[in-house]
C-alpha positions in Angstrom: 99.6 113.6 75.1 97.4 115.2 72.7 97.4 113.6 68.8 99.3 115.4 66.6 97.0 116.6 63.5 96.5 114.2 61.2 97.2 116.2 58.1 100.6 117.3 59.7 103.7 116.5 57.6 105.1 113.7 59.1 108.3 115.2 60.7 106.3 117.6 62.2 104.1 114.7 64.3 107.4 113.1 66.0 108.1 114.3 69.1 111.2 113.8 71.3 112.5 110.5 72.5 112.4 110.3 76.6 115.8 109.1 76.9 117.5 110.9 79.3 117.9 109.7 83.2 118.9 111.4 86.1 122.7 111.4 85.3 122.5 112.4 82.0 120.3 115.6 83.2 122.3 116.2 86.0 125.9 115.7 83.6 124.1 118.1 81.3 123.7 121.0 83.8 127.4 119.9 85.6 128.8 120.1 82.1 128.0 123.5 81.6 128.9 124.5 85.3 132.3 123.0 84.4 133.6 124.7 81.2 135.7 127.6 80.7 134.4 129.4 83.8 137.1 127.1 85.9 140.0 127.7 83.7 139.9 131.5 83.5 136.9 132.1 86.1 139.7 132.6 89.4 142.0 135.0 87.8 139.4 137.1 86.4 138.0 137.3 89.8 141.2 137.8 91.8 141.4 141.0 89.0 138.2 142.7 90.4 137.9 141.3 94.0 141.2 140.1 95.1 141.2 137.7 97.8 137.4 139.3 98.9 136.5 137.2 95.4 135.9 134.9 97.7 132.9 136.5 99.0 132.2 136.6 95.3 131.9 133.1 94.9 130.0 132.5 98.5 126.9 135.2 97.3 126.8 134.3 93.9 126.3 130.2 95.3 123.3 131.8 97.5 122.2 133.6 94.4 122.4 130.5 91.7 120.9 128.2 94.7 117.8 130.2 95.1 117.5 130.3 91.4 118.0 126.5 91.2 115.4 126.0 93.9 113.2 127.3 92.1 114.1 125.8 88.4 113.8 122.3 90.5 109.9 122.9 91.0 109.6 124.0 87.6 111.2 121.5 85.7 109.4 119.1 87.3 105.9 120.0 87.4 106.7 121.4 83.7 109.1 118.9 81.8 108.3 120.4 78.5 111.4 121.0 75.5 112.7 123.9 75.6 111.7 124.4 79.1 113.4 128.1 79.7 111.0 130.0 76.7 108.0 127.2 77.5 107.4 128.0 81.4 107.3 131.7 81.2 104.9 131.4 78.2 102.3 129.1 80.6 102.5 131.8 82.7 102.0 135.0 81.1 101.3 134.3 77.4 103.1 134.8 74.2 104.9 137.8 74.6 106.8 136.9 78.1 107.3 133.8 76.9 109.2 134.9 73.6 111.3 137.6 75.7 112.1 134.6 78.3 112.9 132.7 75.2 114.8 134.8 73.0 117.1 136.1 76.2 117.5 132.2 76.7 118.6 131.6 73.0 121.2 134.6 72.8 122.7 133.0 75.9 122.6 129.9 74.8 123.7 130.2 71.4 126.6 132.3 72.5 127.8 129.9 75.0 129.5 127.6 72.2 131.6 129.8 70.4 132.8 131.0 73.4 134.2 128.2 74.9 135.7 127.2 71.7 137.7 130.8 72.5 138.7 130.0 75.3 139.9 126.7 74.6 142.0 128.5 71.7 143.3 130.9 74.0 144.6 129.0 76.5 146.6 126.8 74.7 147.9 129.9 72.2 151.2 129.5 74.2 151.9 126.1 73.8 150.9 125.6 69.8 154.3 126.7 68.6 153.4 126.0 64.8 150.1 128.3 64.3 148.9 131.1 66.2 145.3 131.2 67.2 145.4 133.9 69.2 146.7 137.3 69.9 146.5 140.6 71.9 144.3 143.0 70.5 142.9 146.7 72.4 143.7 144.7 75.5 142.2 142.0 75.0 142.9 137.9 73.4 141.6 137.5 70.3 141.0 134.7 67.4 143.5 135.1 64.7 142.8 134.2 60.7 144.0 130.3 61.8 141.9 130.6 65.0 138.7 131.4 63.2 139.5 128.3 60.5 140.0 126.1 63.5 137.0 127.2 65.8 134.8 126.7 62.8 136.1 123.1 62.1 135.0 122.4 66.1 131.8 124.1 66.0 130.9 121.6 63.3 132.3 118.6 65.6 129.8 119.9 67.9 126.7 120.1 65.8 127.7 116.2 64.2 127.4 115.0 67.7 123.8 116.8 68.5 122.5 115.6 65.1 123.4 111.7 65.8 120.9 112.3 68.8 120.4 113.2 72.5 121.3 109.5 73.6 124.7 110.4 72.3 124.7 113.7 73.1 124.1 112.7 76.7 126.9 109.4 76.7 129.3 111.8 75.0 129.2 114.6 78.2 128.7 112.0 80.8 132.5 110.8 79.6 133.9 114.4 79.1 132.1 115.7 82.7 134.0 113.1 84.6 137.0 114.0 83.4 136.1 117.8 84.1 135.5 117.3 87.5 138.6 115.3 88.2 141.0 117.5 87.0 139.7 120.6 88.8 139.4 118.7 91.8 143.2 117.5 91.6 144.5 121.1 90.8 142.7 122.4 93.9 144.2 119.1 96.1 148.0 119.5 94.3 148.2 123.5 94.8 147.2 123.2 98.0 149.7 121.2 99.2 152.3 121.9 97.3 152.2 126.1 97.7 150.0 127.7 99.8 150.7 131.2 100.6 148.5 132.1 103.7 150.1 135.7 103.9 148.4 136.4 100.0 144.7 136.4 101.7 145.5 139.5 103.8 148.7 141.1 101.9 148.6 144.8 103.2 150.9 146.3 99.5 148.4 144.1 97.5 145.6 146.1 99.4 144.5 143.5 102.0 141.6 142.0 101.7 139.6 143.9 99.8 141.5 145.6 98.1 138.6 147.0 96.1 136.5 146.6 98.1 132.3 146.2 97.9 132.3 147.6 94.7 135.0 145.3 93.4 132.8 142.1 95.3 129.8 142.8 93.2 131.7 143.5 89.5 133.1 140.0 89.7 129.8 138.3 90.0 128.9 139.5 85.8 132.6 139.6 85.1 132.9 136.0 85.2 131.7 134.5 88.4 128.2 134.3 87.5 129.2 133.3 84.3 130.8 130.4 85.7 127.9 129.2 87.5 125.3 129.6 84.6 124.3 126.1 83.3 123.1 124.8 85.9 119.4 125.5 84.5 120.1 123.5 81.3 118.9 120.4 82.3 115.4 122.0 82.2 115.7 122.7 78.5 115.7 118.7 78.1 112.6 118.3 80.1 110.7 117.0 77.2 113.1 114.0 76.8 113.3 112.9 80.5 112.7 109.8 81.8 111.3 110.4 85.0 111.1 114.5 85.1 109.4 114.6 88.5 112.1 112.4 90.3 115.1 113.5 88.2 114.7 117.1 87.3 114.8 118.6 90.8 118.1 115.9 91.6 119.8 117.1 88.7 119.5 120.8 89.0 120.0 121.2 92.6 123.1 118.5 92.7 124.8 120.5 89.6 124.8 123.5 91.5 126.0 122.7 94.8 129.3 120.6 93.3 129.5 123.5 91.1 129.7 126.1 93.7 132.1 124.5 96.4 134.5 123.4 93.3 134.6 127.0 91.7 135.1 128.1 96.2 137.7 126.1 96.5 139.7 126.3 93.1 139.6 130.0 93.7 141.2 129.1 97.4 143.9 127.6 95.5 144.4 130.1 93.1 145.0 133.0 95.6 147.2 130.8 97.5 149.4 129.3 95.3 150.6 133.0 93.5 154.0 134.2 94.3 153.4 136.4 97.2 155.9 139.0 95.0 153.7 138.7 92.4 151.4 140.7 94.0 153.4 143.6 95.3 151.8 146.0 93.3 148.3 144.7 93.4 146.2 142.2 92.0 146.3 143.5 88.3 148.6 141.4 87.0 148.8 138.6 89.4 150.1 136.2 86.9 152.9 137.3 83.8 151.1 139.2 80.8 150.9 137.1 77.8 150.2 133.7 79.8 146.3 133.3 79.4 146.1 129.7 81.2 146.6 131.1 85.1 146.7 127.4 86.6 148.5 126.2 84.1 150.8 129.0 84.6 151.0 128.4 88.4 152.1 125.2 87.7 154.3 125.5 85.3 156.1 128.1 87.3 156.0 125.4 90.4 157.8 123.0 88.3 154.8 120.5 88.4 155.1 119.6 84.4 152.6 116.9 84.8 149.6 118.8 86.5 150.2 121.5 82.9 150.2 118.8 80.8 146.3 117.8 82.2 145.9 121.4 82.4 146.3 122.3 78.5 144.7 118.9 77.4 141.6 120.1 80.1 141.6 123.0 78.0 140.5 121.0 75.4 137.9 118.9 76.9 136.2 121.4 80.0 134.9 124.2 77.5 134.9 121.4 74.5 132.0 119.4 76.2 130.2 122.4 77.8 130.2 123.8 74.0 129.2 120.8 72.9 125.8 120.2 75.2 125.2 124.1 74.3 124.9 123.5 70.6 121.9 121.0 71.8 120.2 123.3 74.6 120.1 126.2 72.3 118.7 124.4 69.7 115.7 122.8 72.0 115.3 127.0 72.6 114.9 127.6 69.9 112.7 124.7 68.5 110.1 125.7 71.2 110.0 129.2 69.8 109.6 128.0 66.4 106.7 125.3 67.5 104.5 128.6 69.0 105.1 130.7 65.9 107.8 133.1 67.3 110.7 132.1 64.6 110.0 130.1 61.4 108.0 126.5 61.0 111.2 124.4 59.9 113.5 125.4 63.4 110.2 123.6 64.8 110.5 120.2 63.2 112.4 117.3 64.6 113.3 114.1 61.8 112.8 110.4 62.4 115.1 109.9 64.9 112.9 113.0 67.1 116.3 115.3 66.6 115.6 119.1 65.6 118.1 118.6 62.8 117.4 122.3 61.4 117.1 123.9 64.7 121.0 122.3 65.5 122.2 123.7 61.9 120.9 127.2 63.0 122.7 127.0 66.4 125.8 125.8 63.9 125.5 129.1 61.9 124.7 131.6 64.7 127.9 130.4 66.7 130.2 130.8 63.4 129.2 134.4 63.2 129.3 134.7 66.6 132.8 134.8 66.5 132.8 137.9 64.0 131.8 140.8 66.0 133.0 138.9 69.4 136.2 137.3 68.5 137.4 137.1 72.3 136.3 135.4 75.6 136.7 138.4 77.8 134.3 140.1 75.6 131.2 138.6 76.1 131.3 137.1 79.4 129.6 139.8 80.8 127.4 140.4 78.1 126.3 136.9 78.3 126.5 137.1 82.2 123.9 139.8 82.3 121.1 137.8 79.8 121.5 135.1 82.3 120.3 136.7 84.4 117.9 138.7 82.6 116.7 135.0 81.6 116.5 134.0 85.2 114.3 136.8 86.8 111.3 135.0 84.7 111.8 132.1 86.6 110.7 133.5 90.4 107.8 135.1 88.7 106.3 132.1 86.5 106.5 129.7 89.6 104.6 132.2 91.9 101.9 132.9 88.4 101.4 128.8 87.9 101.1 128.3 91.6 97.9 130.5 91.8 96.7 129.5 88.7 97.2 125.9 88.3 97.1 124.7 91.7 95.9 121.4 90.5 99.3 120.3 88.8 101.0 117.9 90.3 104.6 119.0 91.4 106.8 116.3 93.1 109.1 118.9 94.1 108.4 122.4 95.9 110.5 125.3 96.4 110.8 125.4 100.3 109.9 129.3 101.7 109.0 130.5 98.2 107.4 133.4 99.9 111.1 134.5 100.3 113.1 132.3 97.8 110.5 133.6 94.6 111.1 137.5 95.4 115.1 137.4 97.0 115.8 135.5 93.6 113.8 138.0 91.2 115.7 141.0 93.2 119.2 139.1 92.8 118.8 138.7 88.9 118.0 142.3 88.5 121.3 143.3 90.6 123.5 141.3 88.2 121.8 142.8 85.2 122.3 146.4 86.9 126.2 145.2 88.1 126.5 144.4 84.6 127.6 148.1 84.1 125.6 150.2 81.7 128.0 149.5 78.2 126.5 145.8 78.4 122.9 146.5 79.5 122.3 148.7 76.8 123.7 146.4 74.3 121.1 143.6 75.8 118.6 146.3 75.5 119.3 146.6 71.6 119.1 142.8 71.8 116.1 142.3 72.6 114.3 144.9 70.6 116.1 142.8 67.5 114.4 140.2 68.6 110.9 141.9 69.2 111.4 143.0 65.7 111.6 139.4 64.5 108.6 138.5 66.2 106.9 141.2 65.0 107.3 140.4 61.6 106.5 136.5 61.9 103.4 137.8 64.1 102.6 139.8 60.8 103.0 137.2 58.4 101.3 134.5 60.1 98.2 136.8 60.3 98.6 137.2 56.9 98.8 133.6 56.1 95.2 133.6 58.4 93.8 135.5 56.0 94.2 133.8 52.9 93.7 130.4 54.8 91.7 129.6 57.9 93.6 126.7 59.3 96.7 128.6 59.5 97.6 130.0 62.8 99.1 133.4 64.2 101.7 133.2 67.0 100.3 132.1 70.4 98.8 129.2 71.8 95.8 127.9 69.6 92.9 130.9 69.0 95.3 133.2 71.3 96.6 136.2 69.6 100.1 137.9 71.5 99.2 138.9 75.0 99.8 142.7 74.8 98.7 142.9 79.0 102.2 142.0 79.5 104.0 144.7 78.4 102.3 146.8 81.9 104.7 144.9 83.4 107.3 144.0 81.3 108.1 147.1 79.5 108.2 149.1 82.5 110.4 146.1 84.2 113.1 146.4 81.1 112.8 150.5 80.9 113.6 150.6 84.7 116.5 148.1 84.3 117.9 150.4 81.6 117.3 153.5 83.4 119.0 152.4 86.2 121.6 151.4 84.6 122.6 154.4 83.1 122.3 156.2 86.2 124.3 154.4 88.0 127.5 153.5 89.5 129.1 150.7 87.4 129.9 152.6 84.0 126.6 154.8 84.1 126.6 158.3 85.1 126.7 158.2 88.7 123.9 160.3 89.7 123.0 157.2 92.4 125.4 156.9 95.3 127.0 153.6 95.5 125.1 152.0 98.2 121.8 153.9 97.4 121.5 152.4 93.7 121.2 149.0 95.2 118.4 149.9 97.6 117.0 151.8 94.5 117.4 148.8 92.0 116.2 146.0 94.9 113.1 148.5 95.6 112.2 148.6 91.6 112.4 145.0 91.6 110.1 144.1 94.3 107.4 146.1 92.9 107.4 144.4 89.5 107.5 141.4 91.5 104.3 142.6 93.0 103.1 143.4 90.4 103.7 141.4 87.4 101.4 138.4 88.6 98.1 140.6 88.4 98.8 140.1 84.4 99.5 136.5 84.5 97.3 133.9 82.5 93.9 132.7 84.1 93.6 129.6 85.1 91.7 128.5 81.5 94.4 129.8 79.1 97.4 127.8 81.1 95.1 124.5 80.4 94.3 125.7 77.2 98.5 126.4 77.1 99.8 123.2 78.5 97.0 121.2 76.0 99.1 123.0 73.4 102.4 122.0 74.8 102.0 118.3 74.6 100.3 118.6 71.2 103.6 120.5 70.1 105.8 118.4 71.6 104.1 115.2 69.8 
């Protein structure tokens, strides 16, 4: 690696400790696969999909794998912190790079408070002495007591990240093997204790399908996707792995085939173990109103006691240690934006111990206020679900960029058929943004110009600080101003998105027929994908770019 500047302050020289193996990347990426997505993930697909949910799950797994494929190569040609806003930025300068990485923070960021919500919600019913949730506009929630007490475990959260990833890393590898053993003894206990073959093809429910292709693809941002995102966090700890080029692809490809045959097979159990009465009229309600745990409710109502008690005390622990590994991803996001001049020089900074202590506290903040305008789970999954994916369609397109030009790195892991994989993936991402349903894509769309504003006025002071003093430096690599060449593709590529979206069938104005708005939205995305690598970096610049890196990264 490069050596860091000599007159640098001193917390700014240390870099990140390489302490993390291959099961504490691939418990990283499993622990956020494994969170609330299992606990409320199956009835919340049953509710759009009904037993064709099923399908849900099986498409979104081709989806995510195609995605992870590609992450593998990435991370391990690329093991740099912060990995999701680092990549795109080799690829196709400052600009991509800060959208990839602001897109990556908002999920990121989010993802805590929102498993601290759903671990509030689902045990609501059984903490007789407070409430901490209620029903409000049809939806669960955080009451006055709810907001006290998911503040006091977002700060158990940022405690842990600030002791150090070592402990970060020990801490999940204990909760994620008790997350996967619970699921995996709910799916084994429903299943043989009441399975209901008759629920799969139900005729009064509506067969099937009851909602058929349309309902398929609302699931996959409604909470199936959602359930599946996390698997790309191991990346975002690139910079403090062992043995990146072994590990990386291991980790990211293992996390997302358990997670995708779990989530398959818990939602097996789920249709099968409801009351075939309870879906008489449809899959609306297929559990009682008011009971916001649906497997603990199943059992509960099957008179297994013991399989509720794990169930409320998993409640606890699944979305407590995804939560808890968020408050450290996000804050590796956005370190790396700070170290390349997109947010301010302290997030940047990592102490003695090579922990981004101020990075962490602003994670810490952002969650608690968070919970403000979004006090419930239901209402961001989807929100969250679409900048996932918004997040993953720069993937495709930076590995296909670095491959032409840096052909010389070393990558100990390729994407098989990337001529298919790169472009298939990059068209999939855009459908779940556009599935998404216009109310959430234009709220993203408000997102990110928030966040261009930011950069624009940290782009603006910075060139003022170059002005009054020649060693400081504007936003970009080193002698790089912002990359304006990528808005050719990249502002036409969000603009279409959002066009798109309003125009079409899921909560848009409808002016595309169902059907035809998928050819129309696959057909958009192809071209960008065209086109977009015309604009990439030259070979020079991602040098120049990775130099940079490591001297960032010191």
């Amino acid at each position: 690696m490069a050596t860091a500047t000599a007159g640098a302050p001193p917390a700014e020289r240390r870099g990140f400790r390489r302490d993390v193996g291959l099961v504490g990347l691939t418990f990283t990426s499993l622990g956020c696969v494994i969170g609330s997505g299992w606990l409320l993930g199956a009835l919340s697909a049953a509710q759009k999909a009904g037993p064709a949910s099923l399908v849900s799950w099986v498409l979104a797994g081709f989806i995510v794998l195609a995605l992870g494929l590609v992450y593998a190569e990435l991370g391990a040609a690329y093991p740099v912190t912060g990995g999701l806003a680092q990549v795109p930025r080799l690829a196709f300068g400052p600009l991509a790079g800060f959208t990839s990485g602001w897109v990556a923070w908002l999920g990121s960021v989010t993802l805590a408070p929102i498993e601290v919500e759903a671990a509030l919600q689902y045990l609501t019913p059984k903490v007789s002495w407070v409430q901490l949730t209620h029903g409000s506009a049809g939806s669960v929630v955080l009451t006055t007591p709810g907001y006290a007490v998911a503040a006091v475990l977002m700060l158990l959260f940022t405690i842990v990240n600030v002791l150090g990833v070592r402990r970060l890393s020990e801490s999940n590898t204990i909760a994620v093997v008790w997350k996967t053993a619970i699921p995996v003894l709910t799916v084994a206990t429903l299943l043989v204790v009441s399975f209901h073959g008759s629920n799969f093809t139900n005729g009064a429910a509506g067969g099937f399908a009851p909602f058929g292709a349309k309902g398929i693809l609302a699931a996959l941002p409604a909470g199936v996707v959602f359930a599946l995102t996390g698997f790309e966090q191991a990346v975002q700890l690139g910079g403090e792995s062992r043995n990146p080029g072994r590990d990386m692809p291991r980790a990211v490809v293992g996390s997302v085939l358990i997670g995708v045959a779990l989530y398959f097979l818990l939602e097996v159990a789920f249709l099968g173990a409801i009351s075939p009465s309870a879906i008489l009229h449809g899959w609306a309600d297929p559990i009682p109103k008011g009971d916001f745990g649906p497997f603990a409710t199943l059992a509960t109502g099957l008179g297994l006691g013991w399989l509720a008690v794990l169930l409320y005390t998993d409640a606890v622990i699944s979305p407590g240690g995804t939560g808890l590994v968020y408050v450290g991803t996000s804050s590796r996001a956005s370190y790396a934006l700070a170290r390349h001049g997109s947010l301010p020089a302290a997030f940047g900074r990592v102490d003695r111990r090579g922990v981004p202590v101020v990075s962490i506290g602003l994670s810490f903040v952002v969650g608690l206020v968070m919970f403000l305008p979004f006090p419930g789970w239901q209402q961001l999954v989807t929100f969250i679900s679409s900048a996932s994916a918004l997040m993953f369609s720069f993937a495709p397109l930076a590995l296909v960029a670095l491959r032409r030009n840096d052909p010389g790195r070393e990558r100990p892991y390729r994407t098989p058929v990337v001529r298919v994989l790169a472009p298939a993936s990059f068209a999939a991402a855009a459908l779940i943004v556009y599935w998404s349903g216009w109310n959430v894509v234009w709220k993203l769309m408000v997102a990110l110009l928030l966040g261009y504003g930011l950069l624009a006025v940290a782009h603006i002071r910075s060139r003022r600080a170059v002005a009054g003093d020649p060693e400081a430096q504007a936003p970009g690599m080193p002698g790089e101003p912002v990359d304006w060449r990528s808005l050719l593709w990249l502002g036409p590529y969000l603009v279409g998105l959002t066009v798109l979206s309003a125009l079409g069938q899921f909560d848009g104005a409808k002016v595309l027929p169902f059907g035809v708005d998928m050819v129309v939205v696959i057909g958009f995305a192809l071209v960008i994908f065209a086109v977009a690598p015309r604009f990439a970096a030259p070979p020079e610049r991602v040098r120049r770019a990775l130099t940079a890196f490591d001297a960032a990264d010191e």
